[in-house]
BAVO-272539 format. One line per 4 residues: number of its first residue (from 1); for each residue x, y, z of N, C-alpha, C. Coordinates in steps of 0.05 Angstrom, whole numbers. Layout:
<rs>
NUM> X:Y:Z:X:Y:Z:X:Y:Z ~ ...
</rs>
This chain:
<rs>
1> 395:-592:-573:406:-566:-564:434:-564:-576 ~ 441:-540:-591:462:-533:-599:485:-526:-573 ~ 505:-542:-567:519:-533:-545:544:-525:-546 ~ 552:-515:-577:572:-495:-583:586:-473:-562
5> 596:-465:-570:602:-435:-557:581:-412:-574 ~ 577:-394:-560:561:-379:-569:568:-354:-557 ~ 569:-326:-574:576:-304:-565:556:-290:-569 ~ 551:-279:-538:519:-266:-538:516:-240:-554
9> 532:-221:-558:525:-202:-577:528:-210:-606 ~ 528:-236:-611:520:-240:-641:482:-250:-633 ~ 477:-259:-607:449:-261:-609:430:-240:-610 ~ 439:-216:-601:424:-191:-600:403:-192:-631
13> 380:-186:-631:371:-178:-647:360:-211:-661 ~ 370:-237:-658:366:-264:-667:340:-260:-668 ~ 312:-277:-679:279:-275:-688:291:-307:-666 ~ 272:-308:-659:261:-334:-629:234:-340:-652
17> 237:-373:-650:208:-380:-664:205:-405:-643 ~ 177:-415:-648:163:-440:-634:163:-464:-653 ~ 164:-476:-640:163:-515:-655:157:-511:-685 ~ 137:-493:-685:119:-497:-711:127:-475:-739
21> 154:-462:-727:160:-440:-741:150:-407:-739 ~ 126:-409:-726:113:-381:-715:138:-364:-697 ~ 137:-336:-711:161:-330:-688:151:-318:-669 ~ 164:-316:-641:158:-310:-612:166:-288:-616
25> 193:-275:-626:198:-249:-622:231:-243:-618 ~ 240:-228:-614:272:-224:-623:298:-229:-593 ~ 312:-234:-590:330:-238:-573:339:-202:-562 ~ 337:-200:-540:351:-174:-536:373:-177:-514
29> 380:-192:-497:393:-200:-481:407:-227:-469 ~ 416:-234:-453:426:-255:-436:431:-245:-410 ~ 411:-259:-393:411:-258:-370:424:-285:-347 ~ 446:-273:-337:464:-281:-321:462:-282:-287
33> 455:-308:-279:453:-302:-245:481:-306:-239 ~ 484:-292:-213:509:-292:-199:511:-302:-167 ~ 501:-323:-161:491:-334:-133:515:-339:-120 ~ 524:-331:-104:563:-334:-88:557:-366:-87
37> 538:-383:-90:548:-410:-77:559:-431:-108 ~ 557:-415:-129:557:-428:-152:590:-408:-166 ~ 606:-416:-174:637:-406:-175:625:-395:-211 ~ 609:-409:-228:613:-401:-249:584:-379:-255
41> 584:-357:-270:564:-344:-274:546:-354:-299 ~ 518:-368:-289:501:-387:-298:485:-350:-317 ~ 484:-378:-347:459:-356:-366:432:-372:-360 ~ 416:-357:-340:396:-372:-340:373:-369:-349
45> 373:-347:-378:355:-346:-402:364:-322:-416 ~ 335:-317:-429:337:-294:-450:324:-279:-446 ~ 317:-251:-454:298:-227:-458:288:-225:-482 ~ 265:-232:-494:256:-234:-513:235:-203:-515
49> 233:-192:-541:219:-174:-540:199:-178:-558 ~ 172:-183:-550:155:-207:-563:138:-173:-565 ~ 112:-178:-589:98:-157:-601:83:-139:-579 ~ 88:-113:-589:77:-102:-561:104:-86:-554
53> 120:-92:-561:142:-80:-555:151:-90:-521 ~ 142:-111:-518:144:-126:-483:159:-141:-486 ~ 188:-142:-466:197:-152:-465:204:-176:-433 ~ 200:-198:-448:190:-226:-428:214:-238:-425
57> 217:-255:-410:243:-274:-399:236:-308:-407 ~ 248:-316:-426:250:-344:-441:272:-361:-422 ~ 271:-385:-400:288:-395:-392:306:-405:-412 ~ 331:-408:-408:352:-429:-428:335:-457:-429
61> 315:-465:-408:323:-492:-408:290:-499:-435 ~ 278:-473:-437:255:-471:-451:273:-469:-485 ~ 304:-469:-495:312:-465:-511:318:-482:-528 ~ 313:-502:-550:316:-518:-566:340:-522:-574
65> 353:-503:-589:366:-489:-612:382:-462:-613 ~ 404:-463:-611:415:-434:-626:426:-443:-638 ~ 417:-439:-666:433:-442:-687:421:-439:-716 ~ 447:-425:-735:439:-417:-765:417:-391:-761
69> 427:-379:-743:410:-350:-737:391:-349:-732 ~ 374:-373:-714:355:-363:-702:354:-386:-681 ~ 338:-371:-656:338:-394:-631:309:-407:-634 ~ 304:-433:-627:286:-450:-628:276:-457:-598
73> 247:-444:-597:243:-458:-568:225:-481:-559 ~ 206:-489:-542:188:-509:-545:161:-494:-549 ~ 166:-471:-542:130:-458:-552:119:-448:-530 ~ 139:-459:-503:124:-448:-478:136:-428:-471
77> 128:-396:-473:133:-371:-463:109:-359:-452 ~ 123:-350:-419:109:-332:-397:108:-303:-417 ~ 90:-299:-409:82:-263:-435:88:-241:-401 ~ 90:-256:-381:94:-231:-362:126:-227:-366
81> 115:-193:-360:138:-172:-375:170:-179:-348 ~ 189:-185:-357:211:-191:-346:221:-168:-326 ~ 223:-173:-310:235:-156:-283:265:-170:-270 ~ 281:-154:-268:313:-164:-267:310:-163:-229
85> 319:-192:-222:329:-190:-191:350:-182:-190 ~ 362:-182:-166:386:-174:-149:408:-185:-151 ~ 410:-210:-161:426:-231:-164:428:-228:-197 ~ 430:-219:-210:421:-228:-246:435:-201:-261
89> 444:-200:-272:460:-178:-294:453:-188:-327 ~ 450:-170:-336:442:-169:-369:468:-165:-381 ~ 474:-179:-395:499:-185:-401:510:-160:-421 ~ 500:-161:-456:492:-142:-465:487:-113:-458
93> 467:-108:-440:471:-77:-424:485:-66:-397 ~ 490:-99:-386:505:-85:-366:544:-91:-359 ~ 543:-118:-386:563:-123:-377:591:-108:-399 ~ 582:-107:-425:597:-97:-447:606:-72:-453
97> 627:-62:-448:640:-35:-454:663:-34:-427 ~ 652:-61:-400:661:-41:-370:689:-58:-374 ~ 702:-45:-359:738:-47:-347:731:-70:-336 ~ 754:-90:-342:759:-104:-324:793:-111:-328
101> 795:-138:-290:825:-132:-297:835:-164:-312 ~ 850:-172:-326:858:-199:-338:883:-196:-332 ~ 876:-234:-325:910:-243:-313:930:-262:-336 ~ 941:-258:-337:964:-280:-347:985:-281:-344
105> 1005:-299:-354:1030:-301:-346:1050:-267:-343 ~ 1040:-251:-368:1064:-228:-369:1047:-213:-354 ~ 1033:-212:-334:1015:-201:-312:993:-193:-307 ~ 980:-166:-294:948:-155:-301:946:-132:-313
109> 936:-129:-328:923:-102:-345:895:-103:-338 ~ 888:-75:-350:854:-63:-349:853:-78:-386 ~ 836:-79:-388:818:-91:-414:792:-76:-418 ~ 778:-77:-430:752:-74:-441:741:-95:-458
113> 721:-107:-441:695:-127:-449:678:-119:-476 ~ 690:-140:-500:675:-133:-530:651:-154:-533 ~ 654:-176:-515:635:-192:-522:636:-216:-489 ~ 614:-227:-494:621:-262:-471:613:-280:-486
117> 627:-305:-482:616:-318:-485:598:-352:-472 ~ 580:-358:-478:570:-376:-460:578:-398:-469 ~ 572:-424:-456:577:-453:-471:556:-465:-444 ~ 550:-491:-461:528:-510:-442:548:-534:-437
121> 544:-534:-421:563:-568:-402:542:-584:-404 ~ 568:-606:-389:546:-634:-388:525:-635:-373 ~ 511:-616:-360:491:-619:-333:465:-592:-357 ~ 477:-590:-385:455:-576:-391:452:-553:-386
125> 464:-541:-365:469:-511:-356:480:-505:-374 ~ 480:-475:-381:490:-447:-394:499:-432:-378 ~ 537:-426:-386:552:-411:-365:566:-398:-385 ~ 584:-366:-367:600:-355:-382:632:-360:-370
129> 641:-382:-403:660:-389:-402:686:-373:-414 ~ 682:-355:-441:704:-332:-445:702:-313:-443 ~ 712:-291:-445:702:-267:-450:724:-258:-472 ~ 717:-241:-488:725:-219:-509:734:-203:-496
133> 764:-189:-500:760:-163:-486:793:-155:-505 ~ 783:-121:-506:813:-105:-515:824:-89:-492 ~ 849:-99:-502:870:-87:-484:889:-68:-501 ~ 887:-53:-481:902:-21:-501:932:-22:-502
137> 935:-1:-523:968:-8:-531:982:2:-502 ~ 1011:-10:-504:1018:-7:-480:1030:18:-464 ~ 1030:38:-480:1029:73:-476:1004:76:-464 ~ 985:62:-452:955:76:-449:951:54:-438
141> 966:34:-423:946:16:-402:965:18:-372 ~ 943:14:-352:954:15:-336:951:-7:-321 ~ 983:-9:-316:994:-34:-300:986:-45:-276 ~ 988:-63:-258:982:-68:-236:1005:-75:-217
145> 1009:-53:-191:1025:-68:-176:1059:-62:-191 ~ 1079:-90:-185:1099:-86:-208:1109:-108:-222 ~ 1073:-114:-235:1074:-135:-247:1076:-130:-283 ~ 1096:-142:-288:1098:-125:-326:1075:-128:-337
149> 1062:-98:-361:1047:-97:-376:1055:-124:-395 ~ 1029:-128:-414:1027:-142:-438:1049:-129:-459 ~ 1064:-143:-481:1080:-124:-502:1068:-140:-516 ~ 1086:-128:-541:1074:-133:-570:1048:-130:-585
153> 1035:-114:-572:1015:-108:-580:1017:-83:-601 ~ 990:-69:-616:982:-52:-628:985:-35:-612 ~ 999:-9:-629:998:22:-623:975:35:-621 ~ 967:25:-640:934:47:-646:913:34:-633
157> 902:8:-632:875:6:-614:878:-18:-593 ~ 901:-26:-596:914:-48:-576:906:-76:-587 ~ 903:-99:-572:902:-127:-576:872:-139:-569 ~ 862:-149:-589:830:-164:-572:843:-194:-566
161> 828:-203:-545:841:-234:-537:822:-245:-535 ~ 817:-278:-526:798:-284:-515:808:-302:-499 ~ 786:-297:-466:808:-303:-450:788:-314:-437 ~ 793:-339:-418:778:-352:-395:764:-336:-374
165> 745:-344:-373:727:-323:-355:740:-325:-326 ~ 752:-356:-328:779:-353:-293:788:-330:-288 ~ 798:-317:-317:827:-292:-315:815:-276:-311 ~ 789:-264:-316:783:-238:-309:772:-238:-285
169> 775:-208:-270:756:-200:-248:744:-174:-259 ~ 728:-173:-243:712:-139:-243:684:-148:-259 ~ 676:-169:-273:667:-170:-298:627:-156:-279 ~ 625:-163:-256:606:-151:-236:610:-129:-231
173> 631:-117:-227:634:-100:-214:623:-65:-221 ~ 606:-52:-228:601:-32:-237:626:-9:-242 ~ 627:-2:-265:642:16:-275:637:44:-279 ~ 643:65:-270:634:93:-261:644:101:-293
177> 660:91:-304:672:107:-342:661:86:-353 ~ 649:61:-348:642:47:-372:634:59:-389 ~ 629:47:-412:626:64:-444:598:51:-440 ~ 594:59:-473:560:37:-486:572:35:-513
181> 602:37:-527:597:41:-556:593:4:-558 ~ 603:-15:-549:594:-44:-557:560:-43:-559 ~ 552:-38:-539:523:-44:-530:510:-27:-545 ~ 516:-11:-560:500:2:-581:505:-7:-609
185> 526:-18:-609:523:-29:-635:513:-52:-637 ~ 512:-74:-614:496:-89:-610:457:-90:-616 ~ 448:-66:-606:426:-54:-620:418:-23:-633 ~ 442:-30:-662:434:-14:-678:413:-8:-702
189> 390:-45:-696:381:-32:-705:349:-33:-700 ~ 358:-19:-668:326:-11:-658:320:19:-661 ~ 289:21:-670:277:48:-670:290:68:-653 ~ 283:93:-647:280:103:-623:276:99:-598
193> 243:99:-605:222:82:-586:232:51:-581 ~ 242:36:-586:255:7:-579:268:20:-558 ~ 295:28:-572:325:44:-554:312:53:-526 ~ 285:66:-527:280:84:-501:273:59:-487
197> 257:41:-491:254:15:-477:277:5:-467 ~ 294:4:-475:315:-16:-463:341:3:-445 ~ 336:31:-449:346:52:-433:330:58:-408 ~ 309:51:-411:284:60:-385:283:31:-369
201> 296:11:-384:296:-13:-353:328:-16:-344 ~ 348:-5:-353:369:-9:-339:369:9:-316 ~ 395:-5:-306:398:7:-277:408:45:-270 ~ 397:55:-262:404:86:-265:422:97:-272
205> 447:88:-269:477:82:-270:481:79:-295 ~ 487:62:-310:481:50:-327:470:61:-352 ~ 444:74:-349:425:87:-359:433:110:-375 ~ 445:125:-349:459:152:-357:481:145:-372
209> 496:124:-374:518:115:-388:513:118:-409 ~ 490:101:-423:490:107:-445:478:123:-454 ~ 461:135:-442:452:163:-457:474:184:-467 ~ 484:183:-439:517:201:-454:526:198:-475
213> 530:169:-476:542:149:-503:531:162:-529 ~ 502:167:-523:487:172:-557:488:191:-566 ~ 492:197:-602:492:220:-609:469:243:-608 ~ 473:261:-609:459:282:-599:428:284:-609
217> 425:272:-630:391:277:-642:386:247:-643 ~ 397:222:-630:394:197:-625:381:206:-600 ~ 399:212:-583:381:214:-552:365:236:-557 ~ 365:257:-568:345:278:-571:311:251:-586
221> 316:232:-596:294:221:-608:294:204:-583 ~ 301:192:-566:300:176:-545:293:196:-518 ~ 293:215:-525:281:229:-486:256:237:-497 ~ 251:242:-524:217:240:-533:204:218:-521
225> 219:192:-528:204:168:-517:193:157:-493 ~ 224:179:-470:219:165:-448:196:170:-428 ~ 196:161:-412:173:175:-381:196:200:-375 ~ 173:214:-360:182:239:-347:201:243:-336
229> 210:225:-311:225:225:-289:252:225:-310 ~ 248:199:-321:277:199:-343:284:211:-352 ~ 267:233:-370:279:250:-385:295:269:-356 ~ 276:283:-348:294:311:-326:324:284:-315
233> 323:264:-311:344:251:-297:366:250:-323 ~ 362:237:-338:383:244:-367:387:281:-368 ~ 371:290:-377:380:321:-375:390:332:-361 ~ 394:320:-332:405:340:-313:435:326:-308
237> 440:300:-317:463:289:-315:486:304:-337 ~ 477:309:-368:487:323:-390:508:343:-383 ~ 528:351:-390:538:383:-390:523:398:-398 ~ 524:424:-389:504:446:-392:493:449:-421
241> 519:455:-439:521:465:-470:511:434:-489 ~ 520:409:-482:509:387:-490:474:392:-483 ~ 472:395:-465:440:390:-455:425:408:-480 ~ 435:432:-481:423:457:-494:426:439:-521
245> 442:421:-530:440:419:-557:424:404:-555 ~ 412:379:-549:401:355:-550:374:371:-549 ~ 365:390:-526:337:400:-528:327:415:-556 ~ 355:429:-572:352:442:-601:344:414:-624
249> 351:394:-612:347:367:-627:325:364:-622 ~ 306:365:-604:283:343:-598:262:372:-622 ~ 240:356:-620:211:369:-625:210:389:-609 ~ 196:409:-619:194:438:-594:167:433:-572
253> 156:410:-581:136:408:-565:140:396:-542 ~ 163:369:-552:166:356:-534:187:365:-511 ~ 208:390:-528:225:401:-514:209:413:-491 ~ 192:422:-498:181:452:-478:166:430:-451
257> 158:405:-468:143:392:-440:164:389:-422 ~ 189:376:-440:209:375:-420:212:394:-393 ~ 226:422:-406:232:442:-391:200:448:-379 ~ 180:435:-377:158:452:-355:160:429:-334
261> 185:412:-342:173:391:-316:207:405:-293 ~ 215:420:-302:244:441:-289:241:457:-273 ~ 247:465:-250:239:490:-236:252:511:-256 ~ 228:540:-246:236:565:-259:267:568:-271
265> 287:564:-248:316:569:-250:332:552:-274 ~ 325:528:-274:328:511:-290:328:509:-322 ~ 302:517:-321:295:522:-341:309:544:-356 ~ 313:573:-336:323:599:-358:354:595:-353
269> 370:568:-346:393:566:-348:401:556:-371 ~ 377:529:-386:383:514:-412:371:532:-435 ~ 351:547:-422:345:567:-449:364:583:-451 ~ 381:589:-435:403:619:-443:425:594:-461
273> 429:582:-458:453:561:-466:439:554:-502 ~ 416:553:-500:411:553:-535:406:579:-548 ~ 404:571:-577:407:590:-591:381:599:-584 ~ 390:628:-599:368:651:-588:336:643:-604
277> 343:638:-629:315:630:-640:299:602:-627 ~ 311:592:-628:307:569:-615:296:562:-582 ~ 316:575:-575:293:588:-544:272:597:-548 ~ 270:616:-568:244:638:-570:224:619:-578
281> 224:597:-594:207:573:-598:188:563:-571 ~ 214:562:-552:212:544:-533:187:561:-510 ~ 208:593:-505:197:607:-481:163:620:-498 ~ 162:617:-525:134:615:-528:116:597:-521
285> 125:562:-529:108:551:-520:104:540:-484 ~ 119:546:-464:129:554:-437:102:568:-430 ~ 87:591:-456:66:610:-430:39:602:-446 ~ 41:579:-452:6:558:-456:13:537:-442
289> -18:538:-424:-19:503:-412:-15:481:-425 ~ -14:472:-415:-8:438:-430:-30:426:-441 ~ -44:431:-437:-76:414:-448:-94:446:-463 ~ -75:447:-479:-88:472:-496:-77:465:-523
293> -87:484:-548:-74:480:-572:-42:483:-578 ~ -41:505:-552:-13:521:-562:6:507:-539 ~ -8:489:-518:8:471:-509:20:451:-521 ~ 9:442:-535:6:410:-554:18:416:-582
297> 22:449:-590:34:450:-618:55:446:-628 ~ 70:431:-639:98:435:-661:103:473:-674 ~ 119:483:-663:127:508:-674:143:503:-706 ~ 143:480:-702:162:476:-730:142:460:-762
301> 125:461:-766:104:445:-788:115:449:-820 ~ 111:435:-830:123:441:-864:105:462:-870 ~ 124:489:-869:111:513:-880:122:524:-908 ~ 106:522:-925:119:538:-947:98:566:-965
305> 115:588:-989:97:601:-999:84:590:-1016 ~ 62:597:-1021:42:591:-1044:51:592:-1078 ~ 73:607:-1065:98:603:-1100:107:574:-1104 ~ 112:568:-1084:128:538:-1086:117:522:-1102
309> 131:498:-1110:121:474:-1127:111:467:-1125 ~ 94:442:-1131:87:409:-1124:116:392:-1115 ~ 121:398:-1133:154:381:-1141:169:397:-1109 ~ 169:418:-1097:185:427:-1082:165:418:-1050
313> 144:414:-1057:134:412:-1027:131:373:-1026 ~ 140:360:-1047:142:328:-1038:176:333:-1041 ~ 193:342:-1048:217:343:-1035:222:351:-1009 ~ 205:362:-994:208:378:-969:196:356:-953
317> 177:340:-956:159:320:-934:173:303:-944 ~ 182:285:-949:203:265:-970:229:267:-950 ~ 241:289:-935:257:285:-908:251:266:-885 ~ 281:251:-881:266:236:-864:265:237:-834
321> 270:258:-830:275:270:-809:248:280:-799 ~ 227:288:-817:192:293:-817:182:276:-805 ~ 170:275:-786:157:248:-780:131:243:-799 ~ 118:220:-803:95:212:-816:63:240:-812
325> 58:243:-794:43:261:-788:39:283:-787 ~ 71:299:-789:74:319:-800:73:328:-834 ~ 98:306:-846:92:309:-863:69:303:-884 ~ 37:290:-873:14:293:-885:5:320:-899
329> 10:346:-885:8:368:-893:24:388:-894 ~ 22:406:-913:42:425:-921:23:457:-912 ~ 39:473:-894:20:493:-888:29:525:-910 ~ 12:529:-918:22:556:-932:6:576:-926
333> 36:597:-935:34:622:-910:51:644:-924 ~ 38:670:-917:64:693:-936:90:693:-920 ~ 110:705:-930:131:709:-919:125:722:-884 ~ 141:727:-862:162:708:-865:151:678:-859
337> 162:655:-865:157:625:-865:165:615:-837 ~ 179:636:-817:187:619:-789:165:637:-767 ~ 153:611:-759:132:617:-736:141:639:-719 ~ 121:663:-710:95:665:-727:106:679:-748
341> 87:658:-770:88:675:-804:72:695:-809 ~ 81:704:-838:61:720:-848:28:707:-848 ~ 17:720:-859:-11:713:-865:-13:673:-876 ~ -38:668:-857:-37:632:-867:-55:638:-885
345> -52:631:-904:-69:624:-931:-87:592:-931 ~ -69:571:-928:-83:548:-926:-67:525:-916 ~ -90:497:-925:-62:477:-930:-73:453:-954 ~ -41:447:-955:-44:417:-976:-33:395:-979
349> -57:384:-971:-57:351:-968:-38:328:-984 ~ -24:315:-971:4:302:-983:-4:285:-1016 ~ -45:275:-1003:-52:257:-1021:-63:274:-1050 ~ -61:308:-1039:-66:320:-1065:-43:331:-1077
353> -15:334:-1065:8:331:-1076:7:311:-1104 ~ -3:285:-1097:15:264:-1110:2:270:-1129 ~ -29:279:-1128:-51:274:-1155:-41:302:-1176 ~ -30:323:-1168:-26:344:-1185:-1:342:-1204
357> 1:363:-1224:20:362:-1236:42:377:-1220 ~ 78:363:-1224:96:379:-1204:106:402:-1209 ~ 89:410:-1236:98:442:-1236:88:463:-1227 ~ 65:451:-1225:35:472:-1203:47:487:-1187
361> 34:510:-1175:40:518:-1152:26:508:-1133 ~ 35:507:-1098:19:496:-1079:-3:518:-1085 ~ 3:549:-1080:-22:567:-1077:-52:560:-1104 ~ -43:540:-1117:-70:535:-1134:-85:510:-1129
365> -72:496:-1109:-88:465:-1096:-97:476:-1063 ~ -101:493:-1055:-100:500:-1023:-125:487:-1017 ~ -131:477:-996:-156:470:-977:-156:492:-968 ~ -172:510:-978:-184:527:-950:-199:526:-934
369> -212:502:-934:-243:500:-914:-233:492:-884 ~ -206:482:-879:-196:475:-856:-196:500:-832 ~ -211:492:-815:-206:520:-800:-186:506:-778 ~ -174:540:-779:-150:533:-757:-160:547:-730
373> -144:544:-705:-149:545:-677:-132:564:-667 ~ -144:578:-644:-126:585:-632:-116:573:-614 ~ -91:587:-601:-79:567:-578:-88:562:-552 ~ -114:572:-557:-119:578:-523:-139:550:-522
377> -145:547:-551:-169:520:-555:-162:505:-542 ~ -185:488:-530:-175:464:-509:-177:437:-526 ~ -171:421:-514:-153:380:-520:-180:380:-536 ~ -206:386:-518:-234:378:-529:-232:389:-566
381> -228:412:-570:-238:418:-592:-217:409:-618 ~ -195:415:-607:-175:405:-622:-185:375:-625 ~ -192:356:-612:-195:333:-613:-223:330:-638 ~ -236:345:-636:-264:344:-651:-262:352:-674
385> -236:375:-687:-232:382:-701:-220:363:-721 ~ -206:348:-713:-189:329:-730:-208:302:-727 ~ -226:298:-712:-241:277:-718:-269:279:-737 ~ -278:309:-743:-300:323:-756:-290:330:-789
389> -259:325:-785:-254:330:-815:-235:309:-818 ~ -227:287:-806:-218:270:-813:-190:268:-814 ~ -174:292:-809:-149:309:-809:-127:295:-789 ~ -99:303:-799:-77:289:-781:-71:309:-765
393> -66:341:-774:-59:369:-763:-80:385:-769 ~ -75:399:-747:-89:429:-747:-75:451:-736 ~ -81:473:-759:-62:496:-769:-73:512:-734 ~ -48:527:-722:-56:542:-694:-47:567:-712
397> -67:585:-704:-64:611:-713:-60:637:-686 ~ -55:659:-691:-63:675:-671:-77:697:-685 ~ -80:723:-669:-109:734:-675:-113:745:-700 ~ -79:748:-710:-80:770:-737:-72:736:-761
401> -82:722:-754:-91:694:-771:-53:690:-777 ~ -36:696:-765:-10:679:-773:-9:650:-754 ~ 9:636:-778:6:614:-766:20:613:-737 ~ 28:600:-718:46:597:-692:49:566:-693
405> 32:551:-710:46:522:-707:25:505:-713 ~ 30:478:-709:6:451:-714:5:440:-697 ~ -19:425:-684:-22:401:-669:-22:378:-696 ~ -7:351:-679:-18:329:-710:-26:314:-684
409> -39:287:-688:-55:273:-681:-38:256:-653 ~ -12:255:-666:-8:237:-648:9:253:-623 ~ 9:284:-623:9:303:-605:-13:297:-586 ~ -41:297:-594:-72:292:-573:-64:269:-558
413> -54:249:-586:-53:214:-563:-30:215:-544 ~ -14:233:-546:0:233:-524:-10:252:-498 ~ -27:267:-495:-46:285:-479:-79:267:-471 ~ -84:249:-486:-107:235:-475:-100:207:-471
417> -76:193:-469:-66:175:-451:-60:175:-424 ~ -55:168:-411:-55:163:-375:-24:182:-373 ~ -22:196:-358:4:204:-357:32:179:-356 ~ 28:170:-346:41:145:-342:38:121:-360
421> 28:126:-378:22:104:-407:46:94:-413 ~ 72:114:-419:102:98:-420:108:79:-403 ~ 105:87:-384:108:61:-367:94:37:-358 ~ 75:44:-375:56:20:-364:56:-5:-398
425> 63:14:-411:58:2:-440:78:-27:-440 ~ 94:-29:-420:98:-59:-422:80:-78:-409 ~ 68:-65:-389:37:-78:-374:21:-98:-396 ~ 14:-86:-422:-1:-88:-437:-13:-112:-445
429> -19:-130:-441:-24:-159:-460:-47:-162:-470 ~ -40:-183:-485:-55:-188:-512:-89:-192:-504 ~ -96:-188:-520:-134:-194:-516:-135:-181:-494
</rs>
């Protein structure tokens, strides 16, 4: 066993392997009990986020190795999904960004926690023995009591120290302004869908912390991910005008599921707060059920004219902002190009993009044989349609054949999963 000092946000993100080199899966935490009969706060494992996107609890004492960037265990990992007691704080998500106060000789200041760190003693235990923390310049901290601030410090972002976990207090204590910018950079570099995982098991508190924390089409890609309850609980915590932007961020599909889980009032308060087109997206897809075509559609699909390139319609899917499914197909359509368009003409297939020449026009490769739906079509046919032609999207039309939008595939899998599939998807195990 490596029994260095170790600073847990350099483990974030570490690959965990077994005896044999096979890896278990990535480090996402340090979990800390806090039992009043024990003075030091014991690390009494890890959170490992093993395939499946499940994340399981690795004891320290199951730990070989930290060291040379990766932890070594004996091979024995519980696959049941980790559940945090009452006694236990995640160091990483709950402890990094919050206020606390540090003592020393020239007195107490507030600080902010950049890092902890652990060390193993002679009894083999894992405790947090320093902590990291910045203290602001001395125009911007506040003193304790009339005990003198820290001097000599930095004007601009103050002093980082590292200080005995003795000197601090609060490091438990929940913080109503804590930040998340540490703890996000700590995992910068999880998906979306990761991020929503590790936002949907913190503490409610907490939770909303960092959602605040994230930029606006970051969390707009993370309340796609989450369960229901979470999203309206993030949205309703937001400022009014913030909220309205993050919903202009998400998918229109996923926005509108959002706002139907809102009462009436609710709803025409965040639609008046966005832009006008952009509502009109929304309060269209608002008057189709949910388990219909025009419930389930993207108002937004790669639409272009039949003038356009080759060369201009793989520059357009080639964004990476498109998701994979969307950009499979390119829908063409006469002017105007923003749902509902002019007349749909057809569509074309990404894999007949690549095969043509890029000076072509799309209007001379079109699939026409694709028939498109209306919105009233139900999960059933839409589902048959893309399984009878083998298809990722299907073009939604209305009566005078303009387009109004696409279902893609992985719109259905989110409508023929269990409502509660997000939450259960850490349930999941192997075989």
């Amino acid at each position: 066993m490596t029994s260095g000092r170790v600073f847990v946000a350099r483990l974030a993100s570490l690959s965990v392997f077994d005896p044999l080199g096979d890896q278990v899966g990535r480090v996402r935490d340090v979990v800390v009990s806090h039992a009043a009969s024990r003075r030091r706060l014991r690390a009494i494992g890890l959170t490992v986020e093993v395939p499946g996107r499940r994340r399981v609890f690795l004891p320290m004492t199951r730990v070989t190795s930290i060291d040379g960037g990766q932890v070594i265990t004996t091979g024995l990992v519980n696959m049941r999904r980790f559940e945090q007691r009452a006694n236990e704080t995640l160091v990483l998500a709950e402890m990094l960004d919050r206020t606390v106060t540090v003592r020393a000789a020239e007195g107490e200041v507030d600080a902010t926690v950049e890092d902890v760190a652990i060390e193993q003693d002679r009894t083999r235990d894992w405790s947090i023995t320093k902590v990291f923390v910045r203290i602001p310049p001395a125009g911007q901290r506040k003193a304790f009591g009339s005990l003198p601030a820290f001097t000599g410090l930095s004007r601009r972002r103050g002093e980082t120290q590292l200080v005995s976990v003795d000197d601090v207090s609060g490091l438990l204590v929940a913080d109503d302004a804590q930040g998340a910018e540490r703890l996000l950079q700590s995992y910068q570099d999880l998906k979306p869908a990761d991020l929503a995982e590790l936002v949907h098991d913190l503490p409610p508190a907490r939770r909303l912390q960092v959602a605040a924390a994230l930029p606006d089409e970051l969390l707009a890609d993370v309340l796609e991910e989450l369960p229901e309850d979470d999203q309206v609980e993030i949205l309703a915590a937001l400022e009014g005008n913030r909220a309205a932007d993050v919903l202009e961020a998400m998918q229109p599909d996923d926005a509108a599921d959002l706002l139907s889980e809102l009462p009436p009032e609710a709803q025409e308060r965040y639609l008046l707060l966005m832009e006008p087109d952009e509502a009109a997206d929304l309060r269209r897809l608002l008057t189709y059920d949910d388990d219909t075509a025009g419930g389930m559609m993207t108002t937004e699909p790669v639409i272009l004219p039949p003038e356009a390139t080759i060369a201009e319609a793989l520059a357009v899917v080639r964004r990476a902002e498109i998701s994979p499914a969307m950009a499979a197909t390119v829908f063409c359509c006469r002017s105007p190009l923003e749902t509902p368009t002019g007349r749909f003409l057809g569509v074309v297939h990404i894999q007949r993009l690549l095969r043509e020449p890029p000076h072509e026009a799309i209007g001379t490769v079109l699939d026409k044989e694709v028939e498109p739906l209306g919105p009233e079509a139900s999960i059933g046919r839409v589902t048959r349609e893309l399984a009878t032609y083998n298809s990722v999207s299907v073009p939604i039309v209305d009566q005078d054949n303009r387009l109004l939008g696409a279902v893609t595939v992985d719109d259905v899998l989110d409508h023929l999963l269990p409502e509660d599939w997000r939450e259960e998807r850490h349930e999941v195990t192997d075989g």
